[in-house]
C-alpha distance (Angstrom), angle and dihedral (degrees) to the residues before:
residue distance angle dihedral
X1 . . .
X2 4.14 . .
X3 3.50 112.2 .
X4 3.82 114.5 -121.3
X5 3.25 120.9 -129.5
X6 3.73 124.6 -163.5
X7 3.90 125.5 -163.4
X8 3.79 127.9 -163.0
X9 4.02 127.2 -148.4
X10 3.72 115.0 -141.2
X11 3.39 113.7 -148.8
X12 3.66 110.3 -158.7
X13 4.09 128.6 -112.3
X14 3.35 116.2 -98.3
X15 3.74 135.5 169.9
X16 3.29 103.3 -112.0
X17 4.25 92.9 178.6
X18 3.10 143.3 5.7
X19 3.89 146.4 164.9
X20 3.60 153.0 -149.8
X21 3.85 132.1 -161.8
X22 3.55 132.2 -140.2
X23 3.58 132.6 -130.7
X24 3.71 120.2 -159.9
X25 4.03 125.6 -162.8
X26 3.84 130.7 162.0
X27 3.44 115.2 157.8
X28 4.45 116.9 37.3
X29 3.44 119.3 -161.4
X30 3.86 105.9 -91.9
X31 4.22 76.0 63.1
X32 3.79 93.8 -105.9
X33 3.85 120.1 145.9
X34 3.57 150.2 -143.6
X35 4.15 100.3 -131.7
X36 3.57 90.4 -171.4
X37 3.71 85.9 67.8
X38 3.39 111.5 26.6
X39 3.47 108.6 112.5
X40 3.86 120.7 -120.6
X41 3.67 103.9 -87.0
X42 3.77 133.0 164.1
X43 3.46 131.1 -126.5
X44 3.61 93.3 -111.5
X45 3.67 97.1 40.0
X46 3.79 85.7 53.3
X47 3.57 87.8 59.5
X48 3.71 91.8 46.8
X49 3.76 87.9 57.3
X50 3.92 91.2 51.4
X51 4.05 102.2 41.8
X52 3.47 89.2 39.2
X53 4.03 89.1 59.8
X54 4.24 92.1 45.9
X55 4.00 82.1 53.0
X56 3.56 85.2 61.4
X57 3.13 97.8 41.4
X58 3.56 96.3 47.2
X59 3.94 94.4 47.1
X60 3.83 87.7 49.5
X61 3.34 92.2 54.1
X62 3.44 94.3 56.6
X63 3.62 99.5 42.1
X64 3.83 91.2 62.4
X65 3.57 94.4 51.5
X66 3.94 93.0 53.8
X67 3.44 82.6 50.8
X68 3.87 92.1 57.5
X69 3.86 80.8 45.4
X70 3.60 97.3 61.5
X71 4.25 89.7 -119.7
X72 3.95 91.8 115.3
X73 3.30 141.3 28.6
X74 4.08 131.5 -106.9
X75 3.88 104.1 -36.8
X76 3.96 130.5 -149.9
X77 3.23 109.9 -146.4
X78 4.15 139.6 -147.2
X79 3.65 115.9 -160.9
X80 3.69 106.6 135.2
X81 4.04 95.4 23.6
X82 3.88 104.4 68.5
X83 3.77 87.9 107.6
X84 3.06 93.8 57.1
X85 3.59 105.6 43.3
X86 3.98 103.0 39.7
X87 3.95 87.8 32.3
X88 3.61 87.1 68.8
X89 3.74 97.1 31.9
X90 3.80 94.5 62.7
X91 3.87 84.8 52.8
X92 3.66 97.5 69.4
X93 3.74 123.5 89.6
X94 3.90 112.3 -127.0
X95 4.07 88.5 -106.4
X96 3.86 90.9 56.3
X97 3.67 125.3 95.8
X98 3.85 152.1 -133.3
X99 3.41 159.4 -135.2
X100 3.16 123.6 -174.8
X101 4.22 137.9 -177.6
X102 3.74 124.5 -145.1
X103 4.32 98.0 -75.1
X104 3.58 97.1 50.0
X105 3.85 96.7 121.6
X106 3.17 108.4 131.1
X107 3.87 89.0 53.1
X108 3.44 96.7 56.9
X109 3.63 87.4 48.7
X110 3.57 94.6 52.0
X111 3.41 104.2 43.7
X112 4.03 83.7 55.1
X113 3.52 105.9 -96.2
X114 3.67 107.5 157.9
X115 4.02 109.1 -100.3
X116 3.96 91.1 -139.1
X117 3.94 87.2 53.7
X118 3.91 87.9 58.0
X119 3.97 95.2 51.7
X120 3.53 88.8 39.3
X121 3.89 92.4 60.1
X122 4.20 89.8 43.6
X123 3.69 82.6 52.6
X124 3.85 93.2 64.0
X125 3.78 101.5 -100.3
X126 3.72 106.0 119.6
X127 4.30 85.6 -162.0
X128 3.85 81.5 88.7
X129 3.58 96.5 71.8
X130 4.08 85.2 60.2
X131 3.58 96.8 128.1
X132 3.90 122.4 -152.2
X133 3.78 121.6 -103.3
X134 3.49 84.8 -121.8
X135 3.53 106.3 51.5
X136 3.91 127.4 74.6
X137 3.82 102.2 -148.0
X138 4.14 117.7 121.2
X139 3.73 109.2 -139.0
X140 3.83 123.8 -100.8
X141 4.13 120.4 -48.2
X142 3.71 120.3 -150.4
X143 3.35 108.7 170.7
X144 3.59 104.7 83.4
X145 3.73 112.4 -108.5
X146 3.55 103.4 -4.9
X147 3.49 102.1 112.9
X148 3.93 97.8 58.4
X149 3.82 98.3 84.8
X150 3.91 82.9 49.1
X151 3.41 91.6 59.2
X152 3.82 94.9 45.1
X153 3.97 90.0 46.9
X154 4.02 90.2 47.8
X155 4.12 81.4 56.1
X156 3.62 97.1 42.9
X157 3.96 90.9 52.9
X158 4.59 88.7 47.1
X159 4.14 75.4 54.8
X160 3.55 94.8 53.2
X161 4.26 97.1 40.0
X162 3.83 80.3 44.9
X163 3.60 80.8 -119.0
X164 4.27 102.8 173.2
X165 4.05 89.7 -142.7
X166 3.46 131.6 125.4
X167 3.85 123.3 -139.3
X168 4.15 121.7 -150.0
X169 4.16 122.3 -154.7
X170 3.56 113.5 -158.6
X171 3.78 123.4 -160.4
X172 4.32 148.9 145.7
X173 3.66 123.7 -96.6
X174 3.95 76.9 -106.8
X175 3.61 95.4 62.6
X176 3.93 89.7 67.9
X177 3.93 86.6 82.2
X178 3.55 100.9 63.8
X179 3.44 119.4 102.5
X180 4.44 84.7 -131.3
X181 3.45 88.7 68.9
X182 3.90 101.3 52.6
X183 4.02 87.4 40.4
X184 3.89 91.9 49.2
X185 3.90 92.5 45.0
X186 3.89 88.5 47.0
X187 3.74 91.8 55.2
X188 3.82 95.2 36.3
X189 3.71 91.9 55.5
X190 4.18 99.1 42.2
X191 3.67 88.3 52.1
X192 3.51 98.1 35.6
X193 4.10 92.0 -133.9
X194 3.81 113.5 -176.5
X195 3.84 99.2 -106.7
X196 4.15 126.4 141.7
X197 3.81 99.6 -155.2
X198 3.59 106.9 -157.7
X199 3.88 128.3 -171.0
X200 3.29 119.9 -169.6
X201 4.17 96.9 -148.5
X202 3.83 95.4 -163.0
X203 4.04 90.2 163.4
X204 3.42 108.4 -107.5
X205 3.92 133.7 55.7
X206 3.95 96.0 -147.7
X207 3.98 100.5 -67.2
X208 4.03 92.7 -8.2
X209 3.96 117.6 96.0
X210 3.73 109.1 -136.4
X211 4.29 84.4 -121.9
X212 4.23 72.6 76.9
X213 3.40 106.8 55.9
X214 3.61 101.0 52.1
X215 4.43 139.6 -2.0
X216 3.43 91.4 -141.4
X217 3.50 121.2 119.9
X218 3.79 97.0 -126.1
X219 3.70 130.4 -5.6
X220 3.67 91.4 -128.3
X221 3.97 93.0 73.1
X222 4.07 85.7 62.0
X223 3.91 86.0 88.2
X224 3.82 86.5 58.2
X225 3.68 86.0 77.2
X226 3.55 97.1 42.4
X227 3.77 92.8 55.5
X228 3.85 107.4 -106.5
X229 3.68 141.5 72.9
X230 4.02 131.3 -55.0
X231 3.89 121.7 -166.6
X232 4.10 124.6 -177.3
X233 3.95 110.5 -148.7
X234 3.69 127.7 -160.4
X235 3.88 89.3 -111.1
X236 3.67 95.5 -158.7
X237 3.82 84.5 57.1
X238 3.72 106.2 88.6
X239 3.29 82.8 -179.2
X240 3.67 102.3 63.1
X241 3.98 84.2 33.2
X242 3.94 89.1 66.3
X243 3.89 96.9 39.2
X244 4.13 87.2 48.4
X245 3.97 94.3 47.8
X246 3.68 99.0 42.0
X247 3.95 89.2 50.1
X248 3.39 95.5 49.7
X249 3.76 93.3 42.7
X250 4.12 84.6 54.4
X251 3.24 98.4 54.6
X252 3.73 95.4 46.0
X253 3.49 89.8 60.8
X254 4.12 92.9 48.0
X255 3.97 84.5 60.5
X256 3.56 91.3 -110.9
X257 3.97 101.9 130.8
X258 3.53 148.5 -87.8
X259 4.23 118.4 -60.7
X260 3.80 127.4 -154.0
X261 3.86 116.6 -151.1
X262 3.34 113.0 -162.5
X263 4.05 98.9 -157.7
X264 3.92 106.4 -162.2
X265 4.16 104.0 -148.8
X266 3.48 139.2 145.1
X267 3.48 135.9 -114.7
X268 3.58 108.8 -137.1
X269 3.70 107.2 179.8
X270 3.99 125.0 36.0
X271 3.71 122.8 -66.4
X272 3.57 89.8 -109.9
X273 3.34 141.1 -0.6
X274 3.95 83.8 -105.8
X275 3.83 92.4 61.4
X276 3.60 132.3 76.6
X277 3.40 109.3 -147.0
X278 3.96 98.4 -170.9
X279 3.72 87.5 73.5
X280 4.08 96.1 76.6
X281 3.48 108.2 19.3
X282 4.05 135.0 49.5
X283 3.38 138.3 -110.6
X284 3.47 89.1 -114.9
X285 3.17 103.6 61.4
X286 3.46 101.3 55.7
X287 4.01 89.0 43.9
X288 4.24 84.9 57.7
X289 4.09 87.3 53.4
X290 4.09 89.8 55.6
X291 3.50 108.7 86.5
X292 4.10 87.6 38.2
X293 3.63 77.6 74.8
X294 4.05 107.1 148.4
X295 4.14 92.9 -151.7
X296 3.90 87.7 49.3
X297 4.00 96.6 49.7
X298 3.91 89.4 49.2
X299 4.18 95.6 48.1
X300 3.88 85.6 43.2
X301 3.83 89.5 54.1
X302 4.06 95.2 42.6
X303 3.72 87.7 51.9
X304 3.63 93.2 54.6
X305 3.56 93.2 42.1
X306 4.31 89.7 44.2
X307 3.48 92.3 -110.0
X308 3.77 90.9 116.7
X309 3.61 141.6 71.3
X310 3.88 144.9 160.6
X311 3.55 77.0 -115.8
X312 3.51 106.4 45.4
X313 4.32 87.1 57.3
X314 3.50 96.2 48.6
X315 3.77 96.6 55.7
X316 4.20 87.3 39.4
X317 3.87 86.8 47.9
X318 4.40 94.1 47.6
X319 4.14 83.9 43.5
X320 3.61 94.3 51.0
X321 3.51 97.9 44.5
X322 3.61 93.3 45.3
X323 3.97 87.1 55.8
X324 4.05 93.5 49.8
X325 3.80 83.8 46.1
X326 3.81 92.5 57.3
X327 3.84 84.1 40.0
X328 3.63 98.0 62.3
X329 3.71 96.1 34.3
X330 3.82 96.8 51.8
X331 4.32 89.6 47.7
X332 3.64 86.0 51.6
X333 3.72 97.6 54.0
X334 4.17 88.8 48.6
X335 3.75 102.1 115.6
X336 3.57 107.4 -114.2
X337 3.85 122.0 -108.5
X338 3.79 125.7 -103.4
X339 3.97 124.1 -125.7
X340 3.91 90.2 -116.2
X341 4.30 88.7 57.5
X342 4.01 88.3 73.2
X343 4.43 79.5 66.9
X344 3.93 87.6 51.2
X345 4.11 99.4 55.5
X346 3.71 99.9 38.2
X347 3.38 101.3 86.9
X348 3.74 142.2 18.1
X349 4.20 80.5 -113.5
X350 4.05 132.5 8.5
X351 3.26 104.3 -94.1
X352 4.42 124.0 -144.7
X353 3.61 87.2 -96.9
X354 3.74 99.7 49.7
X355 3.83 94.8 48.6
X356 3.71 88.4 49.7
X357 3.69 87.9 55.7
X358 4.13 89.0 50.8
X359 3.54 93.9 59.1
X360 3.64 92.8 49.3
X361 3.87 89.9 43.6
Protein backbone atom coordinates (compact mmCIF):
# COMPACT_ATOMS: atom_id res chain seq x y z
CA UNK A 1 0.00 0.00 0.00
CA UNK A 2 1.60 3.69 -0.96
CA UNK A 3 2.37 5.58 1.89
CA UNK A 4 0.58 8.95 2.09
CA UNK A 5 2.24 11.68 2.66
CA UNK A 6 0.70 14.90 3.77
CA UNK A 7 2.41 18.40 3.60
CA UNK A 8 1.41 21.57 5.44
CA UNK A 9 1.85 25.35 4.16
CA UNK A 10 2.84 27.80 6.78
CA UNK A 11 1.65 30.92 6.26
CA UNK A 12 3.65 33.37 8.09
CA UNK A 13 2.57 35.68 11.29
CA UNK A 14 1.66 38.83 10.59
CA UNK A 15 0.09 41.63 12.51
CA UNK A 16 -2.87 41.93 11.10
CA UNK A 17 -4.04 45.05 13.73
CA UNK A 18 -3.02 46.91 16.01
CA UNK A 19 -3.67 50.11 18.11
CA UNK A 20 -2.60 52.97 20.01
CA UNK A 21 -4.43 55.22 22.54
CA UNK A 22 -4.37 58.73 23.10
CA UNK A 23 -3.96 60.71 26.05
CA UNK A 24 -5.09 64.24 26.11
CA UNK A 25 -3.95 67.03 28.79
CA UNK A 26 -4.15 70.86 28.66
CA UNK A 27 -4.10 72.43 31.72
CA UNK A 28 -1.46 70.68 34.84
CA UNK A 29 -1.98 71.49 38.14
CA UNK A 30 0.26 74.54 38.85
CA UNK A 31 -2.45 75.93 35.93
CA UNK A 32 0.13 75.87 33.15
CA UNK A 33 -0.93 74.99 29.56
CA UNK A 34 -0.25 73.43 26.42
CA UNK A 35 -1.25 76.51 23.83
CA UNK A 36 -0.92 74.31 21.04
CA UNK A 37 -3.92 72.58 22.39
CA UNK A 38 -5.86 74.69 24.21
CA UNK A 39 -8.85 75.19 22.51
CA UNK A 40 -9.93 78.72 21.42
CA UNK A 41 -11.70 80.05 24.35
CA UNK A 42 -12.74 83.53 25.37
CA UNK A 43 -12.16 85.32 28.27
CA UNK A 44 -15.63 85.22 29.27
CA UNK A 45 -16.29 81.76 28.25
CA UNK A 46 -13.28 80.86 30.37
CA UNK A 47 -15.00 82.27 33.17
CA UNK A 48 -18.13 80.48 32.30
CA UNK A 49 -16.19 77.27 32.52
CA UNK A 50 -14.83 78.24 36.06
CA UNK A 51 -18.11 79.81 37.84
CA UNK A 52 -20.04 77.35 36.34
CA UNK A 53 -17.85 74.56 38.24
CA UNK A 54 -18.08 76.66 41.92
CA UNK A 55 -22.00 76.51 41.13
CA UNK A 56 -21.60 72.98 41.27
CA UNK A 57 -19.69 72.87 43.75
CA UNK A 58 -21.59 75.09 45.79
CA UNK A 59 -25.03 73.31 45.05
CA UNK A 60 -23.32 69.99 45.89
CA UNK A 61 -22.30 71.12 48.86
CA UNK A 62 -25.48 71.93 49.94
CA UNK A 63 -27.27 69.02 48.74
CA UNK A 64 -25.21 66.71 51.00
CA UNK A 65 -25.81 68.61 53.96
CA UNK A 66 -29.72 68.49 53.49
CA UNK A 67 -29.13 65.12 53.16
CA UNK A 68 -27.44 64.93 56.63
CA UNK A 69 -30.54 67.04 57.56
CA UNK A 70 -33.04 64.60 56.69
CA UNK A 71 -34.65 67.31 53.83
CA UNK A 72 -33.70 64.91 50.84
CA UNK A 73 -33.25 61.72 50.13
CA UNK A 74 -29.87 59.55 49.43
CA UNK A 75 -27.57 61.99 47.46
CA UNK A 76 -24.80 61.26 44.73
CA UNK A 77 -22.41 63.43 44.98
CA UNK A 78 -19.69 65.43 42.57
CA UNK A 79 -16.79 66.84 44.28
CA UNK A 80 -13.84 65.99 42.22
CA UNK A 81 -15.91 65.54 38.78
CA UNK A 82 -17.11 69.11 37.89
CA UNK A 83 -14.57 69.13 35.11
CA UNK A 84 -15.70 66.61 33.79
CA UNK A 85 -19.27 67.02 33.84
CA UNK A 86 -19.74 70.89 33.00
CA UNK A 87 -16.50 70.64 30.76
CA UNK A 88 -18.44 68.58 28.52
CA UNK A 89 -21.75 70.20 29.14
CA UNK A 90 -20.67 73.59 27.81
CA UNK A 91 -19.58 71.61 24.66
CA UNK A 92 -22.92 70.73 23.47
CA UNK A 93 -24.90 72.88 21.13
CA UNK A 94 -28.48 73.65 22.50
CA UNK A 95 -29.98 71.05 19.75
CA UNK A 96 -27.73 68.22 21.11
CA UNK A 97 -28.75 65.69 23.57
CA UNK A 98 -28.17 63.63 26.78
CA UNK A 99 -28.06 60.93 28.86
CA UNK A 100 -27.34 61.12 31.93
CA UNK A 101 -26.83 58.50 35.19
CA UNK A 102 -27.76 59.29 38.71
CA UNK A 103 -24.49 61.96 39.62
CA UNK A 104 -24.81 64.06 36.73
CA UNK A 105 -25.34 67.36 38.63
CA UNK A 106 -23.38 69.53 37.41
CA UNK A 107 -24.80 68.74 33.90
CA UNK A 108 -28.10 69.39 34.64
CA UNK A 109 -26.97 72.50 36.12
CA UNK A 110 -25.12 73.53 33.25
CA UNK A 111 -27.18 72.83 30.63
CA UNK A 112 -29.81 75.12 32.66
CA UNK A 113 -31.82 72.88 34.50
CA UNK A 114 -33.27 74.76 37.29
CA UNK A 115 -31.17 73.98 40.64
CA UNK A 116 -34.50 73.80 42.77
CA UNK A 117 -35.80 71.14 40.16
CA UNK A 118 -32.67 68.97 41.04
CA UNK A 119 -33.25 69.05 44.97
CA UNK A 120 -36.72 68.73 44.38
CA UNK A 121 -36.27 65.32 42.56
CA UNK A 122 -33.55 64.11 45.53
CA UNK A 123 -36.32 65.07 47.78
CA UNK A 124 -38.66 62.34 46.41
CA UNK A 125 -40.83 64.33 44.04
CA UNK A 126 -40.31 62.84 40.68
CA UNK A 127 -41.95 66.52 39.15
CA UNK A 128 -38.25 67.57 39.31
CA UNK A 129 -37.14 65.57 36.56
CA UNK A 130 -39.79 67.74 34.36
CA UNK A 131 -37.50 68.71 31.78
CA UNK A 132 -37.93 72.00 29.73
CA UNK A 133 -39.27 71.98 26.19
CA UNK A 134 -36.23 73.51 25.37
CA UNK A 135 -33.69 71.49 26.77
CA UNK A 136 -32.43 68.02 25.48
CA UNK A 137 -31.44 66.27 28.72
CA UNK A 138 -33.31 62.70 29.63
CA UNK A 139 -34.10 62.62 33.27
CA UNK A 140 -32.01 60.72 35.86
CA UNK A 141 -30.90 56.80 35.19
CA UNK A 142 -30.41 54.48 38.04
CA UNK A 143 -30.03 51.37 36.84
CA UNK A 144 -26.56 51.16 35.95
CA UNK A 145 -26.04 51.11 32.25
CA UNK A 146 -29.34 51.02 30.96
CA UNK A 147 -29.61 54.13 29.41
CA UNK A 148 -26.61 53.74 26.91
CA UNK A 149 -28.44 51.90 24.12
CA UNK A 150 -31.05 54.77 24.60
CA UNK A 151 -28.71 57.14 23.87
CA UNK A 152 -27.29 55.29 20.85
CA UNK A 153 -30.98 54.64 19.53
CA UNK A 154 -31.90 58.50 20.14
CA UNK A 155 -28.65 59.03 17.66
CA UNK A 156 -29.48 56.44 15.28
CA UNK A 157 -33.10 57.96 14.78
CA UNK A 158 -31.19 62.11 14.35
CA UNK A 159 -29.28 59.78 11.51
CA UNK A 160 -32.28 58.65 9.98
CA UNK A 161 -34.38 62.35 10.17
CA UNK A 162 -30.98 63.60 8.92
CA UNK A 163 -31.16 65.41 12.03
CA UNK A 164 -27.30 67.22 12.29
CA UNK A 165 -27.29 66.59 16.29
CA UNK A 166 -25.03 64.99 18.36
CA UNK A 167 -26.09 62.70 21.28
CA UNK A 168 -23.75 62.29 24.68
CA UNK A 169 -23.90 58.90 27.08
CA UNK A 170 -22.73 59.45 30.39
CA UNK A 171 -21.60 56.67 32.69
CA UNK A 172 -18.96 55.30 35.82
CA UNK A 173 -15.88 53.43 35.21
CA UNK A 174 -18.32 50.68 36.66
CA UNK A 175 -20.72 50.91 33.98
CA UNK A 176 -18.08 49.38 31.51
CA UNK A 177 -19.16 45.87 32.89
CA UNK A 178 -22.55 45.75 31.85
CA UNK A 179 -23.40 43.86 29.11
CA UNK A 180 -25.57 47.50 27.78
CA UNK A 181 -22.53 49.05 27.31
CA UNK A 182 -20.70 46.46 25.04
CA UNK A 183 -24.19 45.96 23.10
CA UNK A 184 -24.67 49.80 22.71
CA UNK A 185 -20.96 50.32 21.61
CA UNK A 186 -21.39 47.33 19.16
CA UNK A 187 -24.34 48.93 17.53
CA UNK A 188 -22.99 52.49 17.79
CA UNK A 189 -19.87 51.58 16.00
CA UNK A 190 -21.51 49.16 13.01
CA UNK A 191 -23.83 51.90 12.22
CA UNK A 192 -21.65 54.58 12.83
CA UNK A 193 -24.49 56.59 14.99
CA UNK A 194 -23.36 60.04 16.16
CA UNK A 195 -22.84 59.29 19.89
CA UNK A 196 -19.81 60.77 22.31
CA UNK A 197 -19.72 58.03 24.95
CA UNK A 198 -18.24 59.46 27.89
CA UNK A 199 -17.11 57.66 31.14
CA UNK A 200 -16.27 59.42 33.79
CA UNK A 201 -13.44 56.76 35.28
CA UNK A 202 -13.35 58.27 38.80
CA UNK A 203 -11.54 54.93 40.20
CA UNK A 204 -13.81 53.19 42.07
CA UNK A 205 -17.39 51.75 41.35
CA UNK A 206 -18.77 52.22 45.02
CA UNK A 207 -16.54 49.57 46.98
CA UNK A 208 -14.99 48.07 43.57
CA UNK A 209 -11.48 49.46 42.38
CA UNK A 210 -11.60 50.08 38.70
CA UNK A 211 -8.31 47.34 38.55
CA UNK A 212 -11.84 45.06 39.08
CA UNK A 213 -13.93 45.88 36.52
CA UNK A 214 -11.76 45.37 33.68
CA UNK A 215 -7.58 44.21 32.79
CA UNK A 216 -7.41 46.49 30.22
CA UNK A 217 -5.06 49.08 30.25
CA UNK A 218 -7.51 51.93 29.75
CA UNK A 219 -11.15 51.87 29.09
CA UNK A 220 -10.76 54.08 26.20
CA UNK A 221 -9.14 51.22 23.97
CA UNK A 222 -12.69 49.28 24.43
CA UNK A 223 -13.86 51.23 21.25
CA UNK A 224 -10.92 49.60 19.45
CA UNK A 225 -13.01 46.56 19.34
CA UNK A 226 -16.06 48.16 18.47
CA UNK A 227 -14.56 49.78 15.42
CA UNK A 228 -14.11 53.52 16.20
CA UNK A 229 -12.02 55.82 18.18
CA UNK A 230 -11.16 55.92 22.10
CA UNK A 231 -9.51 59.02 23.76
CA UNK A 232 -8.42 59.25 27.71
CA UNK A 233 -8.74 62.96 29.02
CA UNK A 234 -7.13 64.44 31.99
CA UNK A 235 -10.61 64.70 33.68
CA UNK A 236 -9.65 67.30 36.08
CA UNK A 237 -8.69 69.30 32.96
CA UNK A 238 -11.76 71.13 31.92
CA UNK A 239 -9.80 72.20 29.51
CA UNK A 240 -8.98 69.09 27.73
CA UNK A 241 -12.65 67.99 28.78
CA UNK A 242 -14.09 70.80 26.43
CA UNK A 243 -11.54 70.34 23.54
CA UNK A 244 -12.31 66.29 23.76
CA UNK A 245 -16.25 66.74 23.80
CA UNK A 246 -16.56 69.36 21.23
CA UNK A 247 -14.30 67.18 18.83
CA UNK A 248 -16.06 64.31 19.24
CA UNK A 249 -19.38 66.05 19.02
CA UNK A 250 -17.95 67.50 15.44
CA UNK A 251 -17.20 64.67 14.05
CA UNK A 252 -20.40 62.98 14.97
CA UNK A 253 -22.17 65.35 13.13
CA UNK A 254 -19.69 64.98 9.86
CA UNK A 255 -20.90 61.19 9.86
CA UNK A 256 -17.67 60.07 10.85
CA UNK A 257 -18.53 57.67 13.89
CA UNK A 258 -19.12 57.28 17.34
CA UNK A 259 -16.03 58.31 20.04
CA UNK A 260 -15.46 56.94 23.53
CA UNK A 261 -13.73 59.30 26.05
CA UNK A 262 -12.49 57.69 28.70
CA UNK A 263 -12.34 60.79 31.30
CA UNK A 264 -9.91 59.70 34.18
CA UNK A 265 -11.40 61.65 37.55
CA UNK A 266 -11.74 61.10 40.96
CA UNK A 267 -14.40 60.70 43.18
CA UNK A 268 -13.72 62.58 46.15
CA UNK A 269 -16.59 62.11 48.42
CA UNK A 270 -18.66 58.72 48.81
CA UNK A 271 -20.76 57.32 46.09
CA UNK A 272 -23.70 58.13 47.94
CA UNK A 273 -24.65 59.50 50.84
CA UNK A 274 -25.47 55.77 51.84
CA UNK A 275 -21.82 54.69 51.42
CA UNK A 276 -18.90 55.15 53.49
CA UNK A 277 -16.16 55.45 51.51
CA UNK A 278 -13.39 55.30 54.34
CA UNK A 279 -14.11 51.66 54.62
CA UNK A 280 -12.09 50.56 51.25
CA UNK A 281 -9.87 53.11 50.42
CA UNK A 282 -7.09 55.24 52.45
CA UNK A 283 -6.64 58.41 53.55
CA UNK A 284 -3.96 58.73 51.37
CA UNK A 285 -5.26 58.32 48.51
CA UNK A 286 -7.73 60.75 48.54
CA UNK A 287 -5.09 63.32 50.12
CA UNK A 288 -2.78 62.49 46.66
CA UNK A 289 -6.09 63.48 44.45
CA UNK A 290 -6.23 67.12 46.32
CA UNK A 291 -4.16 69.34 44.60
CA UNK A 292 -5.44 67.58 41.13
CA UNK A 293 -8.31 69.59 42.10
CA UNK A 294 -10.14 70.77 38.69
CA UNK A 295 -11.63 74.22 40.42
CA UNK A 296 -8.03 74.92 41.74
CA UNK A 297 -6.15 74.38 38.26
CA UNK A 298 -8.73 76.76 36.54
CA UNK A 299 -8.46 79.79 39.41
CA UNK A 300 -4.64 79.18 39.26
CA UNK A 301 -4.74 79.70 35.46
CA UNK A 302 -7.25 82.89 35.60
CA UNK A 303 -4.92 84.42 38.07
CA UNK A 304 -2.05 84.09 35.87
CA UNK A 305 -3.88 85.12 33.00
CA UNK A 306 -5.65 88.30 35.30
CA UNK A 307 -8.77 86.77 35.26
CA UNK A 308 -8.70 86.40 39.01
CA UNK A 309 -8.93 88.33 42.05
CA UNK A 310 -9.64 88.17 45.86
CA UNK A 311 -12.30 90.18 44.63
CA UNK A 312 -13.52 88.55 41.77
CA UNK A 313 -14.21 85.11 44.28
CA UNK A 314 -15.85 86.83 46.84
CA UNK A 315 -18.54 88.36 44.68
CA UNK A 316 -18.69 84.71 42.62
CA UNK A 317 -18.83 83.00 46.09
CA UNK A 318 -21.97 85.68 47.62
CA UNK A 319 -23.68 85.08 43.90
CA UNK A 320 -23.46 81.47 44.08
CA UNK A 321 -24.60 81.08 47.38
CA UNK A 322 -27.34 83.39 46.92
CA UNK A 323 -28.49 81.11 43.88
CA UNK A 324 -28.27 77.69 46.04
CA UNK A 325 -30.13 79.71 48.67
CA UNK A 326 -33.00 80.48 46.29
CA UNK A 327 -32.53 76.83 45.18
CA UNK A 328 -33.30 75.24 48.35
CA UNK A 329 -35.86 77.70 49.42
CA UNK A 330 -37.96 77.59 46.24
CA UNK A 331 -37.87 73.27 46.36
CA UNK A 332 -39.01 73.60 49.81
CA UNK A 333 -42.00 75.71 49.14
CA UNK A 334 -43.10 73.04 46.12
CA UNK A 335 -46.32 71.66 47.44
CA UNK A 336 -45.80 68.19 48.12
CA UNK A 337 -47.36 65.43 45.95
CA UNK A 338 -50.37 63.33 46.87
CA UNK A 339 -50.40 59.36 46.87
CA UNK A 340 -53.08 59.36 44.02
CA UNK A 341 -50.36 61.65 41.60
CA UNK A 342 -48.17 58.33 41.12
CA UNK A 343 -51.83 57.20 38.92
CA UNK A 344 -51.50 60.58 36.95
CA UNK A 345 -47.68 60.13 35.50
CA UNK A 346 -47.72 56.50 34.71
CA UNK A 347 -48.98 56.52 31.58
CA UNK A 348 -49.56 58.76 28.64
CA UNK A 349 -53.55 58.01 29.73
CA UNK A 350 -55.20 56.16 32.94
CA UNK A 351 -55.64 53.09 31.96
CA UNK A 352 -59.06 50.57 33.17
CA UNK A 353 -56.90 49.18 35.71
CA UNK A 354 -55.58 52.33 37.21
CA UNK A 355 -59.02 53.98 37.57
CA UNK A 356 -60.23 50.88 39.20
CA UNK A 357 -57.49 51.25 41.63
CA UNK A 358 -58.68 55.15 42.27
CA UNK A 359 -61.93 54.25 43.32
CA UNK A 360 -60.68 51.76 45.66
CA UNK A 361 -57.95 54.25 46.82
Amino acid sequence: MAACMLSFYHMPEETIASFSVRRLAVLDEKGNIDESLMPPLSDGEIKRLYETMVLARTFDQRALSLQREGRIGTYAPIAGQEATQVGSALALEKSDWVFPTFRENGVYIAVGHPPHMILQYWGGDERGLKIAEDLHIFPVSIPVGTHIPHAVGAAMAAKYRGDKIGVIAYFGDGGTSEGDFHEALNFAGVFKAPVVFICENNQWAISVPREKQTAAKTIAQKAVAYGFEGIQIDGNDIFAVYKATKDALAKAKRGDGPTLIESYTYRMSDHTTADDASRYRTKEEVEAWLPKDPILRVKLFMEKKGLWSDEYQKDLEAKTKAAVDEAERKAEAVEHAGPRDMFAYTYGKITGRQRKELEDF
